[in-house]
N, C-alpha and C positions, 0 to 999 in steps of 0.2 A: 449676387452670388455670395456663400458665405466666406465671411473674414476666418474662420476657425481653421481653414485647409493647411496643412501643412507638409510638409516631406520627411519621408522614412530615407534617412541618407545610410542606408546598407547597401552595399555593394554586397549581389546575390554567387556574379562570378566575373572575369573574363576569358573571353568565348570565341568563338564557334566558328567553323570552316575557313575562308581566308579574308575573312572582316573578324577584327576584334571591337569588343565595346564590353563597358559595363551594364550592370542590371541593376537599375535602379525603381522604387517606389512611391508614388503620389497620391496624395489622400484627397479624393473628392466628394461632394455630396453626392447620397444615393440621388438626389432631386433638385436640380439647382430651381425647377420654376415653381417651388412650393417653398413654405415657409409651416408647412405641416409635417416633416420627418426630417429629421434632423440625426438622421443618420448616415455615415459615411463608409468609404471604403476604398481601395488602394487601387491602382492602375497602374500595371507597370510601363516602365519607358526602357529605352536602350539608349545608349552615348556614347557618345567617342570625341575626347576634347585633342587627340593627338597635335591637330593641324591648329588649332584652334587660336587667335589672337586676340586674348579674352577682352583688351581694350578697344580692338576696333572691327575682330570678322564678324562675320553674318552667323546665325543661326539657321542650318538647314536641319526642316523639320517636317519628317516623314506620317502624315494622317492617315493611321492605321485604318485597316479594312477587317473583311470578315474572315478572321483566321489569326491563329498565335503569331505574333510580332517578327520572331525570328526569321520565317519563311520569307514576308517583305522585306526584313532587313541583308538577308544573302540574295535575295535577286534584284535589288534596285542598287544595281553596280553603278550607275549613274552618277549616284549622290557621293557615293564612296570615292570616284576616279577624280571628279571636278574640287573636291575639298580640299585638296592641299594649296591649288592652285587662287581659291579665296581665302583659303586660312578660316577656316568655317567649323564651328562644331555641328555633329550630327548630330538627330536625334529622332529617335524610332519610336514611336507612342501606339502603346495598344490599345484598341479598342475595348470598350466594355460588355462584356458576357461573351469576349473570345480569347481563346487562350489560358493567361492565369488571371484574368481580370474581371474579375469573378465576384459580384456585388454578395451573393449568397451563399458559396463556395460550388460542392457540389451540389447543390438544387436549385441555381441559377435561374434553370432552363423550366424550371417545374412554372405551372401556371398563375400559381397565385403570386410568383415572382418576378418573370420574366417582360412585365409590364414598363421597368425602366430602359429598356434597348428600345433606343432610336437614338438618328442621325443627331438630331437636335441637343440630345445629352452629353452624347460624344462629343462633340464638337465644344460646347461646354467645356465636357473636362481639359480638352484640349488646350482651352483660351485659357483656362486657370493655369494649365498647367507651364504655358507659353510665359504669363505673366509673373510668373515665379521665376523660369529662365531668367528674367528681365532683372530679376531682384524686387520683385513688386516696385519699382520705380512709376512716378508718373509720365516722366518721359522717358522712352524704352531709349535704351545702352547698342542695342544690334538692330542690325536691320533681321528679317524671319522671311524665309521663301515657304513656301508650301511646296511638299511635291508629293504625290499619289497615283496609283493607277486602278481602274477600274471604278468600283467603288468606293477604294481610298481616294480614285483622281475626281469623283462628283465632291467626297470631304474635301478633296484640297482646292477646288474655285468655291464652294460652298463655307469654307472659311476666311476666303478673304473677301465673299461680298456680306456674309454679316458679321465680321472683326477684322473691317480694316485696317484699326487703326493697332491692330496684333501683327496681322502678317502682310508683308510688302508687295507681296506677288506668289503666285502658283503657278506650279508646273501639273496641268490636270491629262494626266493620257491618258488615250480609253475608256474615257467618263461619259457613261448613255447619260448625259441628263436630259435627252430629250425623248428617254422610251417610255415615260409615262403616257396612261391610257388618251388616246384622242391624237397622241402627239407624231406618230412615225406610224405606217399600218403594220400592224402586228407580228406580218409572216415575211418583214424583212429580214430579221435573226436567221433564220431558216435558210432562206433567198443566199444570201451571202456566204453560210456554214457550205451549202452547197456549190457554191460557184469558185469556194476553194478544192474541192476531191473533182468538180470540171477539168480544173487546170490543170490537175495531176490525171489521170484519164478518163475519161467520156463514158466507158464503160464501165467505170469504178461507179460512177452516180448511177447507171442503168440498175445494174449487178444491185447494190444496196435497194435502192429504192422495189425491184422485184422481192427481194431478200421477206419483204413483213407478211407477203401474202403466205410465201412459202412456205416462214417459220412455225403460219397458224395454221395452215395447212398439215405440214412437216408432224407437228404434236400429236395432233388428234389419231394419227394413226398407234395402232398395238406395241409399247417398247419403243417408239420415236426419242420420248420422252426420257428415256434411259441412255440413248445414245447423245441426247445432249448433254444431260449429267454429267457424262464419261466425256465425251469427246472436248467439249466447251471446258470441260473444267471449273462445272456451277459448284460454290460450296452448298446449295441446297436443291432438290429436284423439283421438278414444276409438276406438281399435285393437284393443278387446279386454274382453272381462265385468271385468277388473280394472280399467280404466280407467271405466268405468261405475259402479261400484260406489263409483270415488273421489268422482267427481259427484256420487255421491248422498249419498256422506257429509259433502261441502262443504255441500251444500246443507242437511241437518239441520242443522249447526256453523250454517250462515247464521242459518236462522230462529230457533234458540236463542241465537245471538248478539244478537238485535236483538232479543229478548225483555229481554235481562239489561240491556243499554243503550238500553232506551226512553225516554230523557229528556227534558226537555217541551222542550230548545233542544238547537240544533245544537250537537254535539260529535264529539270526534276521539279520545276515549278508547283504541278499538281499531283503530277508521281513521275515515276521515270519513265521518258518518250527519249528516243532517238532523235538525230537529228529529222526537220523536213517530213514528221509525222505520217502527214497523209497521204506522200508518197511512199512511203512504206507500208502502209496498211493496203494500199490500190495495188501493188506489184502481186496482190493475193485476188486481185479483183480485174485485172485488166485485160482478160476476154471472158467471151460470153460464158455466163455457167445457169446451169438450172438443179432442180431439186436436190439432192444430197451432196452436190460437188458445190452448189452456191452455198451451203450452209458448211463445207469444210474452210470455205477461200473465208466465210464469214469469222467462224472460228480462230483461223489465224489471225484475223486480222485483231480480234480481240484479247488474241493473247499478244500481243503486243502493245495493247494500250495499257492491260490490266496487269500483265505480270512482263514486263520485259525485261525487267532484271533476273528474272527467275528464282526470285526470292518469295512468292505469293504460293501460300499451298494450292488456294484456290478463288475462282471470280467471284466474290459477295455480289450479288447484283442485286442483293435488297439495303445495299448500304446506303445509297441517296450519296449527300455530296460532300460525306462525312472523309473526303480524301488524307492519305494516309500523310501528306505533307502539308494540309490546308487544309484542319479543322473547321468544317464553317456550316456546325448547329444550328448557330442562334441564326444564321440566313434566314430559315425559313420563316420563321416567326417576322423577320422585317418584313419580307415581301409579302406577308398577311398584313400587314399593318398601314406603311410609308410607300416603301419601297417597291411598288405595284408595279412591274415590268411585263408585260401582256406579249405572251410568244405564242402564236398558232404556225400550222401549217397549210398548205393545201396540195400537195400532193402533184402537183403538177408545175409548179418553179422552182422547188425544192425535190427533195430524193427521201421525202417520209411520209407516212399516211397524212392523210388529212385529220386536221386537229382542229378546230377553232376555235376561236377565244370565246369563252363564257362568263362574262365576270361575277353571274348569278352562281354558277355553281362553283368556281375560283369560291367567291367568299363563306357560301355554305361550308364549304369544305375547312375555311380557317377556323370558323367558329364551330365546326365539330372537334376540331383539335386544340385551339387556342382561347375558346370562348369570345372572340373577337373578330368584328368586320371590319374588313379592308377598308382605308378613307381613298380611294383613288387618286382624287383629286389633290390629297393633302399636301403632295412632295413640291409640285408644280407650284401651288398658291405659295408654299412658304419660303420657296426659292428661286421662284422667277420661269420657270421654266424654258420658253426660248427670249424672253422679254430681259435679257441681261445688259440694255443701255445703260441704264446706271452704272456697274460695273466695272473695274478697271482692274489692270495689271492681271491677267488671266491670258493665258495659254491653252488651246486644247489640241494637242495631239490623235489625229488615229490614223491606224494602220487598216488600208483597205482590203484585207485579208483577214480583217478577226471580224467575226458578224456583230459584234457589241460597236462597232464602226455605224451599223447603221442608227444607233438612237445617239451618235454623238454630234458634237457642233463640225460640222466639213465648210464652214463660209463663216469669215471674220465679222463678228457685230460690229466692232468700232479697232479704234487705233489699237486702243487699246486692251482691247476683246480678241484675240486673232486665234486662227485657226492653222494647224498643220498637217497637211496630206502626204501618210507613208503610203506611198502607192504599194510596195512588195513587203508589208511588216504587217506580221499578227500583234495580240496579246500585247499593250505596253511596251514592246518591244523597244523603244526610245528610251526607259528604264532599266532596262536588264544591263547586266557587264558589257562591254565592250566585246567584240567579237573579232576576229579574221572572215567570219563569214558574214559578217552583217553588208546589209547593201547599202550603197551608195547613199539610197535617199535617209537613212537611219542616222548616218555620219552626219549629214545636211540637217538633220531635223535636230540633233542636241546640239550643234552649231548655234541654231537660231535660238535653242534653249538658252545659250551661257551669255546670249547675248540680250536676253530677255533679261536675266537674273543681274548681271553688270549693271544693266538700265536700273532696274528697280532697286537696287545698292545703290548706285552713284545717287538716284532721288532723295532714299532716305537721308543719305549723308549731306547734300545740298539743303532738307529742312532743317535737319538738326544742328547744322552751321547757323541757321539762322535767328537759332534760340538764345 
């Protein structure tokens, strides 16, 4: 990697809701595995030295995902609660081509550009970024935890098996790294999203799953179309099977979305939800309804995903996953690329039409948009996929209420590979703030967390005596 990297030490502010930190800048290559562009460009990071014992705490270091920094920095209350208690500085690092991290400013995302997002670069700027923490030292000053969730939590064990000798150990929740193709069957996502709106009423999965016939049904007739407009609260009318089809795919995104962020208190993780979501959206759904009354109970149930604040004039339902608190653009492009996570349905274990997975026309479709074919296989060969014996000091956390539970690891490789099962926790939830409503098994799960983290402290500090 190149020696020229340097840091922008401008402090942009300090900030934002009830976490303070500075906003600081990192200068990385646009390409760390080339030696043909030799141009750079800045990532931001977030810190907080308050707790910090620059001579001897740890570095906890949050492996940004898809979406502006900020948003994982106010909900991974985790990192913020346990810091005082190691005397640890934080630090928030953004990913590149999300947020303001931004290799081309605004034409990032344009095509002839967008070719440096991947995991593999991130991660990169990460380790540079990690090693400048350090003081570019040859032997590192801190011990470095990784901690992530989702996406961030596949960066965060995906950095410490290929920069071990960066960071000490991960905290990886929620991390599908085993939903690449071949590896989990496809219409688990689904299976699961579902088997959470079961456990809130039985009717509420019937009610939905009748709802898709209804709603194409429901259209075709004279002025239907008008009364969704009006009654839904579309900001655009459906003029056409392509404009229906986007409805319906907003609406699957809906339900699966409030599967993953079913959390026992209100949050605003992806926009603002209630506490306990999908029980709230089922209290619209929890006896039998048919044609115009199942597409009223549907209605509410979507004005509460989409506007509960009642601050939304109206439902964009051709926005994609552009959420108003979780920018995450450049997504689609990874999961053309790397990030190849294969979700079907079938209609019959799940509560959505039948979908199944095409990988033929998945990737026609990347390269009508991106000029690029998906490598399927690519994420698995270059990080193990479930073959992570090698591998140590890795945590993986899931909640068996968020469907991204089913492409995660639920059974320990080795000692030091181990797994954690929240039986009643969606979404990361072992990351979020502390709670009065959190369950029992959640409390239990950052327990073994800080005992994880202690471990992998006290190691380093035991090498580094030895030096």
């Amino acid at each position: 990697m190149s020696k020229l990297l340097f840091i922008l030490l401008v402090t942009i502010g300090i900030v934002s809701g009830k976490y303070k930190y500075e906003t600081k800048w990192f200068t990385v290559p646009l390409d760390h595995f080339s030696f043909h562009r030799n141009e750079t460009f800045k990532i931001r990071y977030l810190v907080n030295s308050d707790y910090w014992d620059d001579g001897h705490g740890p570095i906890f270091f949050y492996t940004g995902n898809e979406g502006q920094i900020e948003a994982f920095a106010e909900h991974t209350g985790f990192m913020w609660e346990i810091a005082p208690e190691y005397k640890a500085k934080i630090v928030f690092a953004e990913h590149r081509y999300y947020g303001q991290s931004m290799p081309f400013g605004n034409k990032s995302l344009e095509k002839e550009n967008i070719g440096y997002l991947t995991a593999a670069q991130a991660l990169a700027d990460y380790a540079d970024l990690i090693d400048y923490l350090q003081g570019d030292n040859i032997e590192p000053r801190y011990p470095v935890i990784a901690f992530g969730g989702s996406y961030g939590g596949m960066l965060a064990a995906y950095i410490r098996i290929k920069y071990p000798h960066l960071v000490n150990g991960a905290i990886a929740a929620s991390a599908p790294i085993h939903m690449y193709p071949g590896m989990v069957p496809c219409e688990v996502f689904d299976r699961i999203a579902t088997s959470s709106f079961n456990i809130a009423n039985k009717k509420c999965v019937t009610n939905i799953r009748n709802s898709w016939s209804t709603l194409r049904t429901f259209v075709k007739a004279q002025n239907n179309s008008d009364w969704l407009h009006s009654n839904w609260n579309l900001c655009h009318p459906l003029k056409n099977s392509s404009d229906v089809q986007d409805l319906v795919d907003y609406l699957q995104m809906m339900y699966e979305n409030l599967a993953m962020v079913n959390y026992p208190f209100e949050a605003n993780f992806l926009m603002p939800l209630p506490a306990q979501p999908v029980r709230v959206v089922c209290q619209y759904l929890n006896e039998t309804l048919k044609d115009q009354k199942l597409l009223e109970g549907i209605g509410k149930a979507l004005k509460i995903y989409a506007n509960y604040t009642g601050k939304v004039s109206c439902v964009d339902y051709k926005g994609g996953n552009n959420f108003g608190n979780l920018d995450a653009s450049g997504w689609d492009y990874q999961a053309c690329t790397e990030m190849v996570l294969p979700i079907c349905s079938t209609g019959v274990n799940d509560m959505f039409e039948p979908n199944p997975w095409n990988f033929t026309k998945f990737a026609e479709g990347c390269y009508k948009k991106y000029n690029v074919y998906p490598r399927s296989k690519g994420a698995r060969v270059e990080y193990g996929g479930a073959r992570l014996q090698a591998a140590s000091n890795i945590v993986f956390s899931n909640g068996l209420l968020d469907p991204w539970a089913g492409g995660g690891i639920l059974n320990s490789i080795s000692d030091t590979v181990t797994a954690i099962i929240i039986v009643d926790a969606a979404h990361h939830l072992d990351l979020m703030p502390s709670s009065s409503y959190d369950p029992a098994t959640v409390k239990i799960a950052r327990t073994v967390h800080k005992q994880n983290i202690e471990k992998w402290i006290r190691q380093f500090r035991e090498e580094r005596s030895k030096n």
